[in-house]
KELO-624055 format. One record per residue (C-alpha): chain; residue in one letter; x, y negated, z. Coordinates in Angstrom, 1 decimal, decimal comma, padded with zeros to 4 digits. Each point is the difference from the previous one (the first is absolute). Layout:
BEGIN
+---+---+--------+--------+--------+
! c ! r !     c1 !     c2 !     c3 !
+---+---+--------+--------+--------+
! A ! A !      X !      Y !      Z !
...
+---+---+--------+--------+--------+
END
This chain:
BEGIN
+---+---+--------+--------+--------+
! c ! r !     c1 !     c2 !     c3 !
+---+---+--------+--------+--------+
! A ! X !  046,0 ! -180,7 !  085,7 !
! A ! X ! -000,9 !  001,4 ! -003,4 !
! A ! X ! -002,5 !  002,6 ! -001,3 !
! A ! X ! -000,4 !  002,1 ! -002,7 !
! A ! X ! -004,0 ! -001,0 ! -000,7 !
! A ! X ! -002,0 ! -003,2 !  000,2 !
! A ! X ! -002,0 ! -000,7 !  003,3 !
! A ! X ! -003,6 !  000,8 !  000,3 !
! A ! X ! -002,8 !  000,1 !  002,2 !
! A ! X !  001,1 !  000,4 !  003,8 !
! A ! X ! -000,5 !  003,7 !  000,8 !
! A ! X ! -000,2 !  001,6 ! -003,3 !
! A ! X !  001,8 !  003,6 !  000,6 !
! A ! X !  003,8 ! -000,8 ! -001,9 !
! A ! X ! -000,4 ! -003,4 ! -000,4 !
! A ! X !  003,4 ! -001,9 !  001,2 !
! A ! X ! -001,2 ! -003,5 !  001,5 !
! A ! X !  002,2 ! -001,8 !  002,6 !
! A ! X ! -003,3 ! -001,4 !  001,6 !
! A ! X ! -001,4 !  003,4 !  001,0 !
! A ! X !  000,8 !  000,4 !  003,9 !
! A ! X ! -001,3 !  004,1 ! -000,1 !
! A ! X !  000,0 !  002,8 ! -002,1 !
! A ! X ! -001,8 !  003,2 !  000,3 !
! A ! X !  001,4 !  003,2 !  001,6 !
! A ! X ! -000,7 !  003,5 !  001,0 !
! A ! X !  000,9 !  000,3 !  003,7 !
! A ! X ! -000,8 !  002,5 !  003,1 !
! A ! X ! -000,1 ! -000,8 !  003,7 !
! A ! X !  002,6 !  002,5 !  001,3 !
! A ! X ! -001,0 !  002,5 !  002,4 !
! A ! X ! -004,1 ! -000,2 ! -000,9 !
! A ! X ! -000,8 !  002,6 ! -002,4 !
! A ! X ! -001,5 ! -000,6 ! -003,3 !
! A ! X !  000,7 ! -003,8 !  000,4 !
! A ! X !  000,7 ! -000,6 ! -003,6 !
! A ! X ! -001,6 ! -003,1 ! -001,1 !
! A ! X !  000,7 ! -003,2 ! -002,6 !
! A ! X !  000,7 ! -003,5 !  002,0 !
! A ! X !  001,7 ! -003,3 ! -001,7 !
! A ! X !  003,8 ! -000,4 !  001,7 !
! A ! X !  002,5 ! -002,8 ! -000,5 !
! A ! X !  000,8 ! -000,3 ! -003,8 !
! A ! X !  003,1 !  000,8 ! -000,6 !
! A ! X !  002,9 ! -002,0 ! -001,4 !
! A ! X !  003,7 !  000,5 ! -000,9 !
! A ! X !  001,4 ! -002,3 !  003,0 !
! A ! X ! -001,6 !  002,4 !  002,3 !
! A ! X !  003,6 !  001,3 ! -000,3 !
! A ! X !  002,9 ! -001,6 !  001,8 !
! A ! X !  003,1 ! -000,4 ! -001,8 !
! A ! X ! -001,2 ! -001,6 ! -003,2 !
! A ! X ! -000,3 !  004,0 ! -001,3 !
! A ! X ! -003,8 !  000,1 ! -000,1 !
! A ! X ! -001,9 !  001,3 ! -003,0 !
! A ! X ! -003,7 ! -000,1 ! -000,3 !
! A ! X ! -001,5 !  003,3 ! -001,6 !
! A ! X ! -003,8 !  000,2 ! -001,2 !
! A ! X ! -001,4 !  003,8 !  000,4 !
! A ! X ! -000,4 !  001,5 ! -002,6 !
! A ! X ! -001,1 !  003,6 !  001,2 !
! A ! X !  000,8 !  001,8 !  003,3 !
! A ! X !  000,4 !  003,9 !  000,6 !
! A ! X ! -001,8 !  001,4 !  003,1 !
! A ! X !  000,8 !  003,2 !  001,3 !
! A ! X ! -000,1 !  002,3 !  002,9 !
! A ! X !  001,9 ! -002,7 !  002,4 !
! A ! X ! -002,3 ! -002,5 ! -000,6 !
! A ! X ! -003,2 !  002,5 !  000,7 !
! A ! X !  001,7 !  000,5 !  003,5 !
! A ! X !  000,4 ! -003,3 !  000,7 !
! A ! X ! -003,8 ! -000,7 ! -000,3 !
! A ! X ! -000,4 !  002,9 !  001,7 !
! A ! X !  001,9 ! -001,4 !  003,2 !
! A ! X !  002,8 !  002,5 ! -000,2 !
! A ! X !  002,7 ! -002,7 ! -000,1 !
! A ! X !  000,9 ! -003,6 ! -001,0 !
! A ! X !  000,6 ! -003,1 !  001,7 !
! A ! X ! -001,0 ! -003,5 ! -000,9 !
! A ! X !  002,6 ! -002,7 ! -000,1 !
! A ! X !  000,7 ! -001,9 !  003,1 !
! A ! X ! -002,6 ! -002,8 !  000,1 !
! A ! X ! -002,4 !  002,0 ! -001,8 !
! A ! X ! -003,2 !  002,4 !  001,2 !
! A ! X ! -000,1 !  001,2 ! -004,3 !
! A ! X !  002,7 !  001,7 ! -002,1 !
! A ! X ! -000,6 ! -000,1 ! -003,7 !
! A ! X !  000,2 !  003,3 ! -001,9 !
! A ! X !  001,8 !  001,3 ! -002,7 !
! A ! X !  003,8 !  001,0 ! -000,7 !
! A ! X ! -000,1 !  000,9 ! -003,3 !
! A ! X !  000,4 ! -003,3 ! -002,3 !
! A ! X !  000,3 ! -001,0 ! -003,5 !
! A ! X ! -000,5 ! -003,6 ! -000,5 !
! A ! X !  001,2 ! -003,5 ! -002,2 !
! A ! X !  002,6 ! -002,7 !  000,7 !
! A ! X ! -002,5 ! -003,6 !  000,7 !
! A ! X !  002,7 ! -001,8 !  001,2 !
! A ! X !  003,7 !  000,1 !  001,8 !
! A ! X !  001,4 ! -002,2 !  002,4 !
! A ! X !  003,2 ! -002,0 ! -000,3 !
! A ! X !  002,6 !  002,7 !  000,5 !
! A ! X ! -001,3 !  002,6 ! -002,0 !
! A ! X !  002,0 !  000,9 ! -003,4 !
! A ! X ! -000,8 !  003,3 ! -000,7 !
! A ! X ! -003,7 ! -000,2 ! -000,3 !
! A ! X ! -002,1 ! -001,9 ! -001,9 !
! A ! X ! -004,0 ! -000,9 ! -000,8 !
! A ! X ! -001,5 !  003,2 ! -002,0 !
! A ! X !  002,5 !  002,4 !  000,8 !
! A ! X ! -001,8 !  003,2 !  001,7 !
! A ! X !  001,4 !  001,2 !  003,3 !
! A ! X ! -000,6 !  002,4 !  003,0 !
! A ! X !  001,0 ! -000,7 !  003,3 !
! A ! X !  001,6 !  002,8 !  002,2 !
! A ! X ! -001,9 !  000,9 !  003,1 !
! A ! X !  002,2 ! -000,3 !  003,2 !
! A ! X !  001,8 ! -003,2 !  001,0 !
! A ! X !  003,3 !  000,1 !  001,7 !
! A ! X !  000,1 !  000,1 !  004,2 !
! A ! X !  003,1 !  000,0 !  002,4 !
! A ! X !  002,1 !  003,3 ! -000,7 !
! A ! X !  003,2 !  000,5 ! -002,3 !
! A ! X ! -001,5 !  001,2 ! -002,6 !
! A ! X ! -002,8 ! -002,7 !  000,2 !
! A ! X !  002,6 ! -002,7 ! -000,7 !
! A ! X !  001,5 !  002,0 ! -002,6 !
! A ! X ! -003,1 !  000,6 ! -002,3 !
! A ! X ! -000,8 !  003,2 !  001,0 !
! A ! X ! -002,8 ! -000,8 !  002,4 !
! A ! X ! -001,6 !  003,2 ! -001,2 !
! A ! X !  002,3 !  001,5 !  001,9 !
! A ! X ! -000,6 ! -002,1 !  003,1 !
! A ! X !  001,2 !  001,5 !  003,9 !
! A ! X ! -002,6 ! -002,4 !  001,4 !
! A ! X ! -003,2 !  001,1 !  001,6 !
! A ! X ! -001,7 ! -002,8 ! -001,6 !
! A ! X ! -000,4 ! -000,2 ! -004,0 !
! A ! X ! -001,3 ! -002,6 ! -002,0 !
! A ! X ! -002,3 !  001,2 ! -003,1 !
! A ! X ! -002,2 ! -002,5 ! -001,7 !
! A ! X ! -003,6 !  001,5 !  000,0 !
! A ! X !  000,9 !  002,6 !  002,7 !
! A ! X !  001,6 ! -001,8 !  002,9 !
! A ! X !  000,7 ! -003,2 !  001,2 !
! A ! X !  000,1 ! -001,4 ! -003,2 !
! A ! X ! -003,2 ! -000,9 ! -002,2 !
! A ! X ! -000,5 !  001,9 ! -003,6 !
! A ! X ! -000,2 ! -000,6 ! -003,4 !
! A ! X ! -003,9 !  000,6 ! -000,3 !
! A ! X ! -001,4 ! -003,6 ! -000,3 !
! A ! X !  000,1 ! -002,8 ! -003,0 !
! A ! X !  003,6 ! -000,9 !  000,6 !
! A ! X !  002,8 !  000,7 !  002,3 !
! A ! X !  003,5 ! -001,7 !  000,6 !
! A ! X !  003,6 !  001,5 !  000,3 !
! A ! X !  003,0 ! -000,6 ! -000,2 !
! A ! X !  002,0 !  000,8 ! -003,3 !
! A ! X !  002,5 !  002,5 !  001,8 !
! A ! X ! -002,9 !  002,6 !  000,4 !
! A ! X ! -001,6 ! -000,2 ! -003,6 !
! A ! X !  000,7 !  002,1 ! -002,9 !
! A ! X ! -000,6 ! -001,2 ! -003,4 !
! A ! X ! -002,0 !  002,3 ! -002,1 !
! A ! X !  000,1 !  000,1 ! -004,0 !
! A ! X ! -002,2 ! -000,3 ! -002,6 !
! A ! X ! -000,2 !  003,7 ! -000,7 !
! A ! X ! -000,8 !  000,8 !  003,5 !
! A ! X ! -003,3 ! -002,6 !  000,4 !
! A ! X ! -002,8 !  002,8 !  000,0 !
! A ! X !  002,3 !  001,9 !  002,4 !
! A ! X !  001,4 ! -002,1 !  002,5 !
! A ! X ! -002,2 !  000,6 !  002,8 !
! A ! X !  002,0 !  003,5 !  000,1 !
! A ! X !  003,0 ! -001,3 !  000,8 !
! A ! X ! -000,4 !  000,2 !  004,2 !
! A ! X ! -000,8 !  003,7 !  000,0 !
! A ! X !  002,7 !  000,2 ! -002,9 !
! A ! X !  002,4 ! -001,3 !  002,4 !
! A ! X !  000,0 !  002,4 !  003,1 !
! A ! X ! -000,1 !  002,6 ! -002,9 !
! A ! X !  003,3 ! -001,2 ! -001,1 !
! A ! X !  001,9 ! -000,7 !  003,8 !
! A ! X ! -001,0 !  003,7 !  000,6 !
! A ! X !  002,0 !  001,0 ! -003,2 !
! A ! X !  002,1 ! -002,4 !  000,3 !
! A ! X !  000,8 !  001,3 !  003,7 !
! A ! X !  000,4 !  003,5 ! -000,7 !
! A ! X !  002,7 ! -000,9 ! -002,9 !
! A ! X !  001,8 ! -002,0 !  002,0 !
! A ! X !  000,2 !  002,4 !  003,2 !
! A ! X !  001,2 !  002,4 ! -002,6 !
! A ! X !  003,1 ! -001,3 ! -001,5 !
! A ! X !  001,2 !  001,6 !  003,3 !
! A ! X !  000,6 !  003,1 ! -002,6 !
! A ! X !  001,3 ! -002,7 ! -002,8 !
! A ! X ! -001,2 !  002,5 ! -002,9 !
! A ! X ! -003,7 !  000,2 !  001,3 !
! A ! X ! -002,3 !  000,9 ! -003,5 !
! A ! X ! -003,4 !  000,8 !  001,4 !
! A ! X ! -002,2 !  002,2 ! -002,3 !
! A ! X ! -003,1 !  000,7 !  001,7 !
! A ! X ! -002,3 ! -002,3 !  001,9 !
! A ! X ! -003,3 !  000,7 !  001,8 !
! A ! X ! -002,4 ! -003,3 !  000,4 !
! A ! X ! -002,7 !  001,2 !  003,1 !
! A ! X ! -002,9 ! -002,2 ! -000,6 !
! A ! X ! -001,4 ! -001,1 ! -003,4 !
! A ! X ! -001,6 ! -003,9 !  001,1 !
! A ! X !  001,5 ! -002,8 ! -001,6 !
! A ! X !  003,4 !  000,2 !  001,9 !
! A ! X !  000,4 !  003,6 ! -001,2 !
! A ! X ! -000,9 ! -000,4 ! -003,8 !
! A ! X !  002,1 ! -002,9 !  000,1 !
! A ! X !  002,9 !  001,7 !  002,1 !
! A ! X !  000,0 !  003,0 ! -003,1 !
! A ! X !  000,1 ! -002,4 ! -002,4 !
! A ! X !  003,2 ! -001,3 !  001,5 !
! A ! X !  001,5 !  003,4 !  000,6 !
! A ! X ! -000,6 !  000,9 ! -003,3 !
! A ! X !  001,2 ! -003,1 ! -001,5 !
! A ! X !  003,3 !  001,1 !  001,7 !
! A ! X !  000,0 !  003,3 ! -001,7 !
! A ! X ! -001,2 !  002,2 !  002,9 !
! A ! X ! -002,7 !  003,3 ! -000,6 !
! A ! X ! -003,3 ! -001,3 !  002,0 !
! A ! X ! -002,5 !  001,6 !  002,0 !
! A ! X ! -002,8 ! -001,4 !  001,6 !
! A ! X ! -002,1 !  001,3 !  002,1 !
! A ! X ! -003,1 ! -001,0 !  001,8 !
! A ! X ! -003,0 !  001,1 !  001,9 !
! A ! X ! -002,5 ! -000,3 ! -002,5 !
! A ! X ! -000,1 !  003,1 ! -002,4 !
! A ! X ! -000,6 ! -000,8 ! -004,2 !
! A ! X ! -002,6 ! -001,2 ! -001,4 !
! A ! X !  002,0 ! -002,9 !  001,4 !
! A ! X !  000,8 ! -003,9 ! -001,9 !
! A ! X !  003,3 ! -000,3 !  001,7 !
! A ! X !  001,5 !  003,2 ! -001,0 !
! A ! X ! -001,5 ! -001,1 ! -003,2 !
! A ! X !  002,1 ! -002,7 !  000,3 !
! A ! X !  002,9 !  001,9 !  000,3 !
! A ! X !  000,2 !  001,9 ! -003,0 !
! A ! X !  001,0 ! -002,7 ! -002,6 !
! A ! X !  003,0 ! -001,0 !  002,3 !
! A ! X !  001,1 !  003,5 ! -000,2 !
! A ! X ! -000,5 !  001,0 !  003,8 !
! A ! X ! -002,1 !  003,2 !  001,1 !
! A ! X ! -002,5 !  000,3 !  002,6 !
! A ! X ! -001,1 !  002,5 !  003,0 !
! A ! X ! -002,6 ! -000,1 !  002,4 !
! A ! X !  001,3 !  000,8 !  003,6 !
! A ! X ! -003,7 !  001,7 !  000,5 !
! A ! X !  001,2 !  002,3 ! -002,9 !
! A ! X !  003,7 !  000,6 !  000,8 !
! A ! X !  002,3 ! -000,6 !  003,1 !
! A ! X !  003,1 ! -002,3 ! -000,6 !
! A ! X !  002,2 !  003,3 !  000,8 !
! A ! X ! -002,0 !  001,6 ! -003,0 !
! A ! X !  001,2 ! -003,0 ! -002,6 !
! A ! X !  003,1 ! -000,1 !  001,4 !
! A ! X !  000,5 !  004,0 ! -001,1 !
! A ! X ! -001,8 ! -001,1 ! -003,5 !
! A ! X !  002,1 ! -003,0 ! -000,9 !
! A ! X !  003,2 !  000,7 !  002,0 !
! A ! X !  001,0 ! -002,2 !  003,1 !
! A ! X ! -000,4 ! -003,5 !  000,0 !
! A ! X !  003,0 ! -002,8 !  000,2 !
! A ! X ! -002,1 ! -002,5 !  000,5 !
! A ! X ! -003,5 ! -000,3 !  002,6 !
! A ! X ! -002,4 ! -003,1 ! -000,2 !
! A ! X ! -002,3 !  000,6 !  002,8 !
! A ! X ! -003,0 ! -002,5 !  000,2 !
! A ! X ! -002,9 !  002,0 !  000,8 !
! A ! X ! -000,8 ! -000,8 !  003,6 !
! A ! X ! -000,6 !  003,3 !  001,0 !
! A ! X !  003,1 !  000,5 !  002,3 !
! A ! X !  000,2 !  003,8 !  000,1 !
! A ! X !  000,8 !  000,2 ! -003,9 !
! A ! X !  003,6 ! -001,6 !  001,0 !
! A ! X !  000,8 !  003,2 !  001,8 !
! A ! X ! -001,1 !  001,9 ! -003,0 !
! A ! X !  002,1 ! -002,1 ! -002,3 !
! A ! X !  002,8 !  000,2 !  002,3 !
! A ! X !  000,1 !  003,6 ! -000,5 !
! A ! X ! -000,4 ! -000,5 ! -003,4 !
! A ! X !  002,6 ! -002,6 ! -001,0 !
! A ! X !  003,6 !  001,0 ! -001,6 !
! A ! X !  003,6 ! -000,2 !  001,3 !
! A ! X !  001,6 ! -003,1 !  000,2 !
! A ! X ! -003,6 ! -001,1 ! -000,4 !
! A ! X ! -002,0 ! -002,7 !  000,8 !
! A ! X ! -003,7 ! -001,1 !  001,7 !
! A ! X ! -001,1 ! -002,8 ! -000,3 !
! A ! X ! -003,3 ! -000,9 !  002,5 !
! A ! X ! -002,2 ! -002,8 ! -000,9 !
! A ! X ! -003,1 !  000,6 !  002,3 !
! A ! X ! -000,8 ! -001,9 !  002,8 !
! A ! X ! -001,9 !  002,4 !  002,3 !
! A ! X ! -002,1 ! -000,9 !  002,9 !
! A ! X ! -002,0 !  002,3 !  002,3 !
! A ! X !  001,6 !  003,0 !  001,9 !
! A ! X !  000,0 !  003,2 ! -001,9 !
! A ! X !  001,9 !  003,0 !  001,1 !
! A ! X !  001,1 !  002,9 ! -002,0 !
! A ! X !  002,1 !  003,0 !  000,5 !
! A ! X !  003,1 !  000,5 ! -002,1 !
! A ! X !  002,8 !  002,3 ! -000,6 !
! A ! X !  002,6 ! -002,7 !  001,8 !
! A ! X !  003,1 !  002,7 ! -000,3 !
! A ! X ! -000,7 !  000,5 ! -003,2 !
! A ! X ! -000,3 ! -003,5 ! -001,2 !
! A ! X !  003,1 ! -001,5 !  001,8 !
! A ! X !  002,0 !  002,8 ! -001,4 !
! A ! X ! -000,9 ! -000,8 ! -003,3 !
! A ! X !  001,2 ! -003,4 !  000,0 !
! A ! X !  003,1 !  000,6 !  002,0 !
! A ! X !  001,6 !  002,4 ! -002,1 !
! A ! X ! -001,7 ! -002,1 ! -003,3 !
! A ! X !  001,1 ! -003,6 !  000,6 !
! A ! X ! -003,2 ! -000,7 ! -000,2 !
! A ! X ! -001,6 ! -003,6 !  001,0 !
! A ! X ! -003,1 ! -000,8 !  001,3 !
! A ! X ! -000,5 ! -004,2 ! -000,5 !
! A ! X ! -003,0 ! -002,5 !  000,9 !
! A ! X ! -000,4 ! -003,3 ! -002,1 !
! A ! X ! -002,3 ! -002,6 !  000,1 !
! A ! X ! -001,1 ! -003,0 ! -001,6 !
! A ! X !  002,4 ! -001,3 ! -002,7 !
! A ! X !  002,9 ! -002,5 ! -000,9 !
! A ! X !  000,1 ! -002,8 ! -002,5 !
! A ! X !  002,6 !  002,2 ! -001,6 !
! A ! X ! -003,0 !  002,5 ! -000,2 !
! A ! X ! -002,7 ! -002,0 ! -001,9 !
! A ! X !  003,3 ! -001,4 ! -002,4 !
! A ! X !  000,6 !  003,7 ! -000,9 !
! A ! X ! -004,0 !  000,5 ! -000,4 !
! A ! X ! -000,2 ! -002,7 ! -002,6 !
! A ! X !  002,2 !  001,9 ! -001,5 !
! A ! X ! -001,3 !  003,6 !  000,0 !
! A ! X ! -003,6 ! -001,3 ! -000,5 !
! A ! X !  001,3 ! -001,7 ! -003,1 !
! A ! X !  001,7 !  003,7 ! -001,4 !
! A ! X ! -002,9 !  001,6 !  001,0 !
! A ! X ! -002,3 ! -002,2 ! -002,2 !
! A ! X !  002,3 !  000,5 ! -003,0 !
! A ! X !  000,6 !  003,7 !  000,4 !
! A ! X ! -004,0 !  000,6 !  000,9 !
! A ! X ! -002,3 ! -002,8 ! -001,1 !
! A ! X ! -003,0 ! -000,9 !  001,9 !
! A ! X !  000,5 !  002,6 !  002,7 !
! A ! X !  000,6 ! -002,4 !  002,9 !
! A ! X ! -003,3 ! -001,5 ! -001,2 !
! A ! X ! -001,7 !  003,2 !  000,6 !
! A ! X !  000,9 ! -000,5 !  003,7 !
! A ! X ! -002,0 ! -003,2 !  000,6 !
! A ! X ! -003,5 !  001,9 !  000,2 !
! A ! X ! -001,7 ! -002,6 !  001,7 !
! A ! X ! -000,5 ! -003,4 !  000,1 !
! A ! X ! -002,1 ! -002,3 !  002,1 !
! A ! X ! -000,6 ! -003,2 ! -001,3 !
! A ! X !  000,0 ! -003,0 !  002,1 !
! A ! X !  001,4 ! -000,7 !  003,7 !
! A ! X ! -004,1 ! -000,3 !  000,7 !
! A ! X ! -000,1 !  003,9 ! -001,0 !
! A ! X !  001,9 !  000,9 !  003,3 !
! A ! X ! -002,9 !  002,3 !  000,8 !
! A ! X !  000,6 !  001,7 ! -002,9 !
! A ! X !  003,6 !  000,4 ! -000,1 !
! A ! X !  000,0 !  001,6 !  003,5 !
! A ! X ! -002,6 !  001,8 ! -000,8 !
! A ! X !  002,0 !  001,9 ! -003,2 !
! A ! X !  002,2 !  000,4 !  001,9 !
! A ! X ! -001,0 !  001,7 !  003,0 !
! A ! X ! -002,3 !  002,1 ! -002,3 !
! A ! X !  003,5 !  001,7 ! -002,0 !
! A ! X ! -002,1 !  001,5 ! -002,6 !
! A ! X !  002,0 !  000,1 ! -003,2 !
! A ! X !  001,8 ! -002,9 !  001,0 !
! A ! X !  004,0 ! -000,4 ! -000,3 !
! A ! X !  000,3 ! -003,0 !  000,2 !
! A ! X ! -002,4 ! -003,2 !  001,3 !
! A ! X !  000,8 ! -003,5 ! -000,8 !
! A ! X ! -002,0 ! -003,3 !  000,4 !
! A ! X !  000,4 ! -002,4 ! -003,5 !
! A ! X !  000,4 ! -003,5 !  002,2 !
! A ! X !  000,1 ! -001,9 ! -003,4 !
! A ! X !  000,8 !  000,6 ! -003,4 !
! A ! X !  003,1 ! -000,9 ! -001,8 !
+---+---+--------+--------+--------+
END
């Protein structure tokens, strides 16, 4: 098995050395609150993969975001079987240390993120598309069943990596939130070539965190007219943000969706992920003929609202309108997010750095990273720097 770097001492954070039997890792005890904590696990190697088609990735950095905060919070998350701990973290960039036998199409020092859920028993499981999995139980590394990416190391197998270039390095860590912006694109072009000359010209992105800047940077990579809107009025960084990449920005506390919507004309296109489930009935209202909604929050709780139901189903009966969940993301996905993140940092350089607000250094900072986190002041985007390049 080769590596990339010489061996050193036994448990220096990055260093490759086949006699190290653990690694560090950031893990929780699902189902006790605020469990996070640092423990050594079994180091990791590339024949943890059957097959021959294991690859050994040291961390580089890992994204945290409002999944892994419920986790540690007990909403949700399993351990794997055998295990009373799931390591966190679903948002990886890494290095290549070494490949197994049958690996070809990576190689030590190439930079890769791994996609998040793993394939189960459906159709569309066995087809690639576990995203799109029938079953009741998924697979996500860092979220369930499956440990995460936040520790020294981890191992995969080489059909759920993506290789990431040179121009991307600072970047990379975007590419998971990246790629459930694309899939809901992606999704609401592909349910529309039902109309075969479908040329959107107005989208509205609801929610302005990470996956909405990023989700208007896509849509306006594609050509569309972007809104954003968001609960925080201006002063405001991420509407800021916005400006450069040519998208405008409204405060729902200022104006109502049905109010933009009269402003800017109605939309094709609706990217919902605010998790505040009564503004998809506002956007529903909102949204053009032979448009499309796109919803991205995962709500819990049990909120009730009144609508105007008539009203609604009307609209989208006599508009061909469509109303479509989507979650998680392909491999297809983060292979068209290489590609968009890499326009985007030719047509607007150094903007996706301006989403990486802050960084925690050090697995030993968990604390710290949670803490940011939790906190949400100023913050876009957290991510803890495992190692350096």
């Amino acid at each position: 098995m080769s590596t990339t770097s010489k061996d050193s001492a036994p448990g220096t954070l990055g260093a490759p050395n086949a006699r190290r039997s653990t690694m560090k890792a950031v893990a929780v005890l699902p189902g006790k609150p605020n469990s996070i904590h640092l423990r050594d696990v079994p180091m990791a190697s590339a024949h943890d993969v059957p097959n021959g088609r294991g690859v050994l990735v040291r961390v580089l950095r890992v994204g945290v975001d409002g999944t892994d905060k419920e986790i540690n919070a007990a909403e949700y998350g399993k351990a794997p079987p055998g295990d009373d701990y799931l390591i966190l973290g679903h948002e990886s960039f890494g290095v290549v240390e070494a490949v197994a036998p049958g690996v070809t199409e990576f190689a030590p020092g190439d930079c890769v993120v791994a996609t998040v859920r793993r394939p189960g028993s459906s159709l569309y499981d066995a087809i690639g598309l576990q995203d799109m999995t029938t079953d009741d139980t998924y697979y996500e590394r860092g979220i369930n069943l499956l440990h995460g990416f936040l520790a020294e190391y981890y191992s995969e197998n080489a059909d759920f990596l993506v290789k990431v270039p040179t121009v991307l390095l600072s970047v990379g860590v975007l590419l998971e939130p990246v790629s459930v912006a694309e899939k809901a694109i992606g999704q609401a072009f592909e349910i529309q070539r039902r109309l075969r000359v479908w040329q959107p010209k107005r989208a509205l992105v609801l929610g302005t965190g990470t996956l909405g800047l990023l989700a208007s940077m896509i849509l306006r990579l594609r050509g569309l007219e972007v809104l954003a809107m968001g609960k925080t009025p201006r002063p405001y960084l991420n509407a800021d943000l916005l400006e450069p990449i040519g998208v405008g920005y409204q405060s729902t506390q200022d104006v109502s969706i049905a109010e933009a919507s009269r402003t800017h004309g109605p939309f094709d296109l609706i990217i919902e992920g605010t998790g505040y489930s009564p503004l998809v009935f506002e956007a529903m209202e909102s949204l053009a003929r032979n448009g499309v909604l796109v919803l991205l929050s995962v709500t819990g709780g049990d909120r009730r609202i009144e609508i105007p139901a008539d009203r609604i189903n009307q609209g989208f009966v006599l508009g061909n309108k469509v109303l479509v969940g989507s979650v998680n993301a392909s491999r297809a996905d983060y292979m068209t997010g290489v590609s968009d993140l890499a326009q985007a940092e030719l047509a607007h350089p150094h903007w996706l750095d301006k989403l990486l607000t802050h960084k925690v250094r050090g697995l030993e900072n968990y604390r710290a990273l949670m803490d940011t986190l939790v906190s949400g002041t100023n913050t876009i985007k957290v991510y803890c720097e495992v190692a350096e390049q």
